[in-house]
Wavefront OBJ file of the C-alpha trace (Angstrom):
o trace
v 44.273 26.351 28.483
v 47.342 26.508 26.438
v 48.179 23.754 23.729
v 50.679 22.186 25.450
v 48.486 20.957 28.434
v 46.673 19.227 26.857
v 48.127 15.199 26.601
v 48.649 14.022 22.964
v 47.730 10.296 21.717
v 50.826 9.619 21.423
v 51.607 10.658 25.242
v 48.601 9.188 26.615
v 49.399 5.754 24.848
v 52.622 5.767 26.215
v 51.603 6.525 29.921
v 49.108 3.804 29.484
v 51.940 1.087 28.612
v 53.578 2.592 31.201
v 50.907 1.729 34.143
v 49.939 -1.490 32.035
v 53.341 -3.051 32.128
v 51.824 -6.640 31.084
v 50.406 -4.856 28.042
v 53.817 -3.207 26.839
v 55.475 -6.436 27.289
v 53.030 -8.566 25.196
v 53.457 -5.356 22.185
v 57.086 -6.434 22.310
v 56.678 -9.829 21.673
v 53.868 -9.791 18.970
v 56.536 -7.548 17.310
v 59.180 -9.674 17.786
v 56.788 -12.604 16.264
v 55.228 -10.902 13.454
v 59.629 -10.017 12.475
v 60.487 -13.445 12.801
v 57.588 -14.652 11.001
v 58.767 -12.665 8.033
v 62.111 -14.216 8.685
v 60.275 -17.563 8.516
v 59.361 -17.363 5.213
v 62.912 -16.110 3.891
v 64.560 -19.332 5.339
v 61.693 -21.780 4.171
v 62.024 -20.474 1.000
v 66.175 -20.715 0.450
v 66.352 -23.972 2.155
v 63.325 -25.378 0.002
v 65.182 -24.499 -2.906
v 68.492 -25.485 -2.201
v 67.278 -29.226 -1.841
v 69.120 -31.189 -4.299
v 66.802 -32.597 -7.209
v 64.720 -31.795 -10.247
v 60.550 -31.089 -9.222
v 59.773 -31.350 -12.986
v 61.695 -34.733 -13.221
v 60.237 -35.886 -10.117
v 56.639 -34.308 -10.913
v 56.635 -35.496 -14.668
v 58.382 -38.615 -14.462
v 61.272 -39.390 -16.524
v 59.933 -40.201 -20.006
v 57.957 -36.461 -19.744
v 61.364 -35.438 -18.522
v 62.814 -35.955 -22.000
v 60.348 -33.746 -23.851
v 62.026 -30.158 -23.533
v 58.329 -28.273 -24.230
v 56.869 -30.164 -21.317
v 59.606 -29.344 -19.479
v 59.427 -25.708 -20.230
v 55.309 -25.312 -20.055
v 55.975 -27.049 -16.813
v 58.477 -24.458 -14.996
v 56.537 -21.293 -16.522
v 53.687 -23.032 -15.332
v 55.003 -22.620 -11.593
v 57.411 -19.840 -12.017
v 60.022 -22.505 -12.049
v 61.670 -20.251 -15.008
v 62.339 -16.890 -13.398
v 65.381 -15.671 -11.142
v 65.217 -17.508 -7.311
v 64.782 -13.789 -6.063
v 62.074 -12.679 -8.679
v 60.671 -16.272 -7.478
v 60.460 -15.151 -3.837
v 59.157 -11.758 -4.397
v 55.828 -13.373 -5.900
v 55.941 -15.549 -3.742
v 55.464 -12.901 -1.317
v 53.095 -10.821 -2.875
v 50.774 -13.808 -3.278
v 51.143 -14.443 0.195
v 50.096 -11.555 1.199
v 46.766 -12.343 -0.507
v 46.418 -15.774 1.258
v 47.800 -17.707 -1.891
v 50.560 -20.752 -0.926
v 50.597 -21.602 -4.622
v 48.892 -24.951 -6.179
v 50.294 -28.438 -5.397
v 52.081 -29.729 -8.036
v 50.930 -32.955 -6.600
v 47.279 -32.870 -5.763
v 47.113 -29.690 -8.631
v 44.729 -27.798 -5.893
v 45.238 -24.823 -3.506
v 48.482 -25.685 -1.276
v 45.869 -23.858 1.213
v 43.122 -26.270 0.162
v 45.128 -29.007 1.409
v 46.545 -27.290 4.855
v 43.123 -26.789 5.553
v 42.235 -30.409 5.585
v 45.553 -31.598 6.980
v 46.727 -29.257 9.776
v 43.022 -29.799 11.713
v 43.440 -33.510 11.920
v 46.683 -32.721 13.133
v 45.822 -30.579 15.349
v 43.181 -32.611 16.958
v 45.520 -35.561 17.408
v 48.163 -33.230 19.118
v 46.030 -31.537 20.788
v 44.149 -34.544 22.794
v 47.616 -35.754 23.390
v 49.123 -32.853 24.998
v 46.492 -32.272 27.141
v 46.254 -35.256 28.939
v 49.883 -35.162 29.035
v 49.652 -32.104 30.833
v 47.153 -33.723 33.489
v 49.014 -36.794 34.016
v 52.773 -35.437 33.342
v 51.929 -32.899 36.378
v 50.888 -35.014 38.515
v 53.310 -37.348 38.360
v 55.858 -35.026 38.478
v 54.393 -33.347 41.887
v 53.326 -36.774 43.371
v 57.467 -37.720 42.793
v 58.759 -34.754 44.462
v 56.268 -34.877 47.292
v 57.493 -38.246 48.042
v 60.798 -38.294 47.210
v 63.622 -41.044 47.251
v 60.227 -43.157 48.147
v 58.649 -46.453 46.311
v 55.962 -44.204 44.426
v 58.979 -41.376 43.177
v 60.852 -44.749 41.761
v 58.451 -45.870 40.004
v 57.442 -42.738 38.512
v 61.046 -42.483 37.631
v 61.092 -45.413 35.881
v 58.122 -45.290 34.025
v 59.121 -41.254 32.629
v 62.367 -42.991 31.804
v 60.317 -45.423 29.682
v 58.063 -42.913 28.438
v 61.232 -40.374 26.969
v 63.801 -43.607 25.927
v 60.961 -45.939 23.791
v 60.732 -44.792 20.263
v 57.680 -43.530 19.306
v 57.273 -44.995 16.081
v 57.719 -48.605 17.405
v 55.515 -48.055 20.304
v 53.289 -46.743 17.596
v 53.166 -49.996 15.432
v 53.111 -52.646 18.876
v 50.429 -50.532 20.217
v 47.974 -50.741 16.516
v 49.080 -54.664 16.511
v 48.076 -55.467 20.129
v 44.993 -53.328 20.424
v 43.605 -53.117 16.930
v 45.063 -56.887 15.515
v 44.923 -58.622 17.880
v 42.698 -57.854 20.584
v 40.148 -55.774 18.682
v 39.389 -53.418 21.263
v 40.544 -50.177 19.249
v 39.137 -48.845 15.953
v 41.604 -49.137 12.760
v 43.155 -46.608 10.925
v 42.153 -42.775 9.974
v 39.823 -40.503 11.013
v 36.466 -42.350 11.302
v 34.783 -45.687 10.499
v 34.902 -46.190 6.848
v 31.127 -46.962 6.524
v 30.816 -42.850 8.113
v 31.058 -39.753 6.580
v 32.995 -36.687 7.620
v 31.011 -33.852 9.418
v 30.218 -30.725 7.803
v 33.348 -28.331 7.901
v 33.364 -26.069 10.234
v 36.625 -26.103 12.304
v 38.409 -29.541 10.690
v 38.230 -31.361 14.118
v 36.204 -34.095 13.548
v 34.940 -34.587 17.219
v 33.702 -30.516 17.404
v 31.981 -30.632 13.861
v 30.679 -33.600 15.029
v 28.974 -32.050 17.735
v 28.372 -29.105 15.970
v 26.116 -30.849 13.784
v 24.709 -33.501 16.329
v 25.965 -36.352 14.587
v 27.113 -38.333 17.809
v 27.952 -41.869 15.796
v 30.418 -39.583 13.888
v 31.842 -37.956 17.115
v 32.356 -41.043 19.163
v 33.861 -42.998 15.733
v 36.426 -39.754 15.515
v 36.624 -40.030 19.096
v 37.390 -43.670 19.507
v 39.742 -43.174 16.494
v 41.963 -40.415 18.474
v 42.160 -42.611 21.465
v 45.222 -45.008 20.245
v 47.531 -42.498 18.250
v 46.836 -39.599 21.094
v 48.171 -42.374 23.650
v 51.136 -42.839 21.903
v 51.943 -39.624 21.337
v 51.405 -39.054 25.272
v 53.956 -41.644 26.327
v 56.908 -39.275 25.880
v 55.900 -36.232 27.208
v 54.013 -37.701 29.667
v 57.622 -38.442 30.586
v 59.434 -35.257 29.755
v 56.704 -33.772 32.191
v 57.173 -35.500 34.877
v 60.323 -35.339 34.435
v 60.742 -31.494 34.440
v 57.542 -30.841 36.941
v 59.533 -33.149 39.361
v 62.553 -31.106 39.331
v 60.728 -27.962 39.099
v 58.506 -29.034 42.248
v 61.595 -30.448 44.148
v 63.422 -26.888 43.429
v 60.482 -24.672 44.848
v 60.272 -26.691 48.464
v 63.885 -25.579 48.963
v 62.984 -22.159 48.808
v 62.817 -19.879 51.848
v 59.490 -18.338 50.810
v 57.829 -22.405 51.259
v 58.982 -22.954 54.633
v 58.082 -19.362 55.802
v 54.597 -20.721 54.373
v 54.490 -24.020 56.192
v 56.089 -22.315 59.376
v 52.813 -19.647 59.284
v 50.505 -22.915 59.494
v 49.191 -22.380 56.295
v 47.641 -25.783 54.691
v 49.604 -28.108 52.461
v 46.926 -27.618 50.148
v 47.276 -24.188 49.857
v 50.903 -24.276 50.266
v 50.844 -26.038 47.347
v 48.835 -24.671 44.917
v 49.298 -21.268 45.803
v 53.337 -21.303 46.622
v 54.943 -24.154 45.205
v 52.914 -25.190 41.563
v 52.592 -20.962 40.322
v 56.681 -20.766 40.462
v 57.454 -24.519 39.247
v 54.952 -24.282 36.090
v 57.478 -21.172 34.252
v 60.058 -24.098 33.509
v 57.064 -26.340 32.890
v 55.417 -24.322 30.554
v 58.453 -24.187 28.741
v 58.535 -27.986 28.217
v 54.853 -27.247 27.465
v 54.987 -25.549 24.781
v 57.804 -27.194 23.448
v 55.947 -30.710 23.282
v 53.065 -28.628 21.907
v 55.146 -27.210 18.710
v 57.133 -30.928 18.503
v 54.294 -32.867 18.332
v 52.085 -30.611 15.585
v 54.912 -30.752 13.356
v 56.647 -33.974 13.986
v 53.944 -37.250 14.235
v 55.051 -38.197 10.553
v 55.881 -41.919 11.696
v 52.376 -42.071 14.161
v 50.338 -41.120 11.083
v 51.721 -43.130 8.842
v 51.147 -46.133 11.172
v 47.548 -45.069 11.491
v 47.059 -43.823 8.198
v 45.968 -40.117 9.704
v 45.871 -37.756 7.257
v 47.449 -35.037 8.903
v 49.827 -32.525 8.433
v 53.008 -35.345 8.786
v 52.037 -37.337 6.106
v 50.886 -34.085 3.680
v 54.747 -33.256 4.519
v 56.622 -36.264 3.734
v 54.335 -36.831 0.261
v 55.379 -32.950 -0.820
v 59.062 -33.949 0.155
v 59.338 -37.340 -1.233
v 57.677 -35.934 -4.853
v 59.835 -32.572 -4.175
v 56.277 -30.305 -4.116
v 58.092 -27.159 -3.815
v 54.951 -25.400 -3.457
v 53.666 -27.452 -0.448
v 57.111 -27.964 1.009
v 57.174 -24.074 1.538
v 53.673 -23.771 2.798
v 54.407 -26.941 5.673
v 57.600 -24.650 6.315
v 55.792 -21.396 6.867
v 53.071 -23.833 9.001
v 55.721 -25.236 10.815
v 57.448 -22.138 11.917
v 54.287 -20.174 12.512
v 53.291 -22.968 15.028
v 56.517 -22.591 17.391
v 56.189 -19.365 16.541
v 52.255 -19.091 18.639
v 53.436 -21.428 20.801
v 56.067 -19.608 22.245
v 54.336 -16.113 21.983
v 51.563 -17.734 24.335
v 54.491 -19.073 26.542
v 55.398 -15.825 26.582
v 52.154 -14.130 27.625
v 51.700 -17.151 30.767
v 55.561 -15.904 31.570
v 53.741 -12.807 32.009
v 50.109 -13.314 34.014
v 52.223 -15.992 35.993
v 55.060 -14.633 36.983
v 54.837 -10.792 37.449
v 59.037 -10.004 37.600
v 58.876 -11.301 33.519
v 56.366 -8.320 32.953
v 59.070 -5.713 34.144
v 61.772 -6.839 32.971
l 1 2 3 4 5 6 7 8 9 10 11 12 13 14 15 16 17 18 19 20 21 22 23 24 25 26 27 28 29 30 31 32 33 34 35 36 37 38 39 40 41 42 43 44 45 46 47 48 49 50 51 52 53 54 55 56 57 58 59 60 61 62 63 64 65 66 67 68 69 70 71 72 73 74 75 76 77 78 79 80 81 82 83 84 85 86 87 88 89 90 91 92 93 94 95 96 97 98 99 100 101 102 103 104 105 106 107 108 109 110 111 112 113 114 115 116 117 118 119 120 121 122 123 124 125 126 127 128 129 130 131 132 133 134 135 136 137 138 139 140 141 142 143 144 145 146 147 148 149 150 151 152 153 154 155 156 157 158 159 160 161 162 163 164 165 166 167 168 169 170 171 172 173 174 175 176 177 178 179 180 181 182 183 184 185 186 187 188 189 190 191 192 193 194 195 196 197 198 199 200 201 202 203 204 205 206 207 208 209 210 211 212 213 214 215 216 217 218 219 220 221 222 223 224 225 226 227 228 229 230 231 232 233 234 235 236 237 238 239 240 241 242 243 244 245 246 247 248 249 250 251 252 253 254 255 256 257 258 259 260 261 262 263 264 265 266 267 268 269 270 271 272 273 274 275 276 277 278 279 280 281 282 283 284 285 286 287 288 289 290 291 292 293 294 295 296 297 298 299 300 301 302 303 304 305 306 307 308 309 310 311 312 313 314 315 316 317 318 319 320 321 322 323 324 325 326 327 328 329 330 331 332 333 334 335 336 337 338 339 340 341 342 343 344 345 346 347 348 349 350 351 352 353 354 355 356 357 358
């Protein structure tokens, strides 16, 4: 057998992408991700630096200001002193190796503080989109089923509610009525003040919790989530329904659905097997959207509540100009719609099979 028979690696991977279409097209977009990612951390870092303002004045106050060797040890101290491209070449390399760089704030691992910060945000956004995703769905189907009826009205009105009501001030009626005055919600943070956080393991309270079998501390972080998830849920609950409905209403026009219903086939199954796999691509969308939105923007919700998540980390580091952690809630930031729309892209693909070849 000559040498050219026999198939190379090279040839062998190829003819595998080629009969595993779904698999060549999720290559492309982890390669497209891991690009922009790099591209990520080039624009975090110029626009970081381009803010107007002094971090030593604002780290050292103004009386330390007006001591030129404090000044100095201060910017050698954080690299403050070399060229801005010199500056994002370390920072770079040190990324690389897992280092953000130390908090000119809290004087610990930018990391450190992430690590603490991004889990209670991502607990609190991630209870709230999933019940969004229940309820938004379902009202959005239940309104197109019956539309122009009493129930698609009201669900109208109450997404129209949901999207136009800002956040923060639902945010600060909802901790006065249900925490002030009525008592029937727990106050601010994470847990009960008398408690003490679970052991580390993932930085969601309520899974270490029950990690460890400490159910007081689970159902203290759970009863804590309950309020500031809600609010958070109002608007996309909203933008859900919102986009499901028109999604839904867009599908029962198609030929396809009344060739279904004209077979006999069930509603049930005309449903769920017709109408909600072609109307959830758009919703997904919205989805993921919400998803990215609400991890990086529930500054105002965790102020009210005092949550010590990744919104409030950001607007200390701003505020104090933390360079430092500015950069690394950048790089978090963009890395989160970043995975967000990489695993849109991969349901684009199991759900709808025409995304996988084109």
């Amino acid at each position: 057998m000559s040498l050219s028979s026999v198939p190379s690696k090279g040839k062998g991977g190829r003819r595998l992408l080629a009969r595993h279409p779904l698999a060549r097209f999720l290559l492309r977009r982890t390669a497209t991700a891991v690009l922009l990612a790099f591209g990520v951390t080039l624009v975090t870092f110029i626009l970081t630096n381009l803010v107007p303002g002094d971090p030593a004045a604002a780290a050292l106050g103004q009386r330390a200001v007006g001591d030129p060797a404090i000044v100095a040890q201060f910017r050698h101290h954080y690299g403050l002193d070399k060229p801005l491209p010199l500056q994002y070449v370390t920072y770079l390399g040190n990324l690389f190796q897992g280092d953000l760089g130390e908090s000119q704030q809290s004087h610990q691992s930018v990391l450190t503080d992430l690590s603490t910060a991004v889990p209670a945000t991502l607990e609190l956004a991630g209870a709230a989109i999933v019940v969004s995703l229940v309820v938004g769905v379902a009202f959005g189907v239940v309104a197109a089923l019956r539309r122009d009826r009493f129930t698609d009205q009201l669900l109208r009105v109450v997404s129209l509610l949901g999207v136009s009501v800002p956040t923060f001030w639902l945010a600060l009626l909802a901790f006065y009525v249900f925490f002030y005055r009525l008592g029937i919600a727990p106050g601010s943070g994470r847990i009960a003040p008398d408690l003490t956080a679970p052991p580390h393991v993932t930085g969601l309270y309520t899974v270490d919790a029950a990690l460890a079998g400490q159910w007081q501390v689970f159902w203290s972080a759970a009863g804590h989530l309950v309020l500031p998830a809600l609010v958070l849920t109002a608007y996309t609950v909203g933008l859900l329904t919102r986009f499901t409905r028109s999604a839904v209403l867009e599908v029962l026009g198609q030929d396809y659905v009344r060739a279904a219903r004209a077979k006999g086939l069930p509603g049930r199954t005309v449903l769920f097997q017709y109408v909600l796999r072609a109307a959830l691509v758009p919703v997904i969308t919205v989805a993921g959207l919400a998803f990215g939105a609400l991890l990086s923007g529930t500054v105002l919700v965790e102020s009210i509540f005092a949550w010590p998540g990744l919104g409030a980390y950001a607007y200390r580091s701003a505020t104090t100009l933390d360079l430092p952690a500015v950069m690394g809630v950048g790089l978090v930031v963009g890395i989160v719609y970043l995975t967000v729309n990489l695993a849109v892209d991969v349901l684009y693909g199991v759900i709808d099979p025409r995304v996988r070849v084109q």
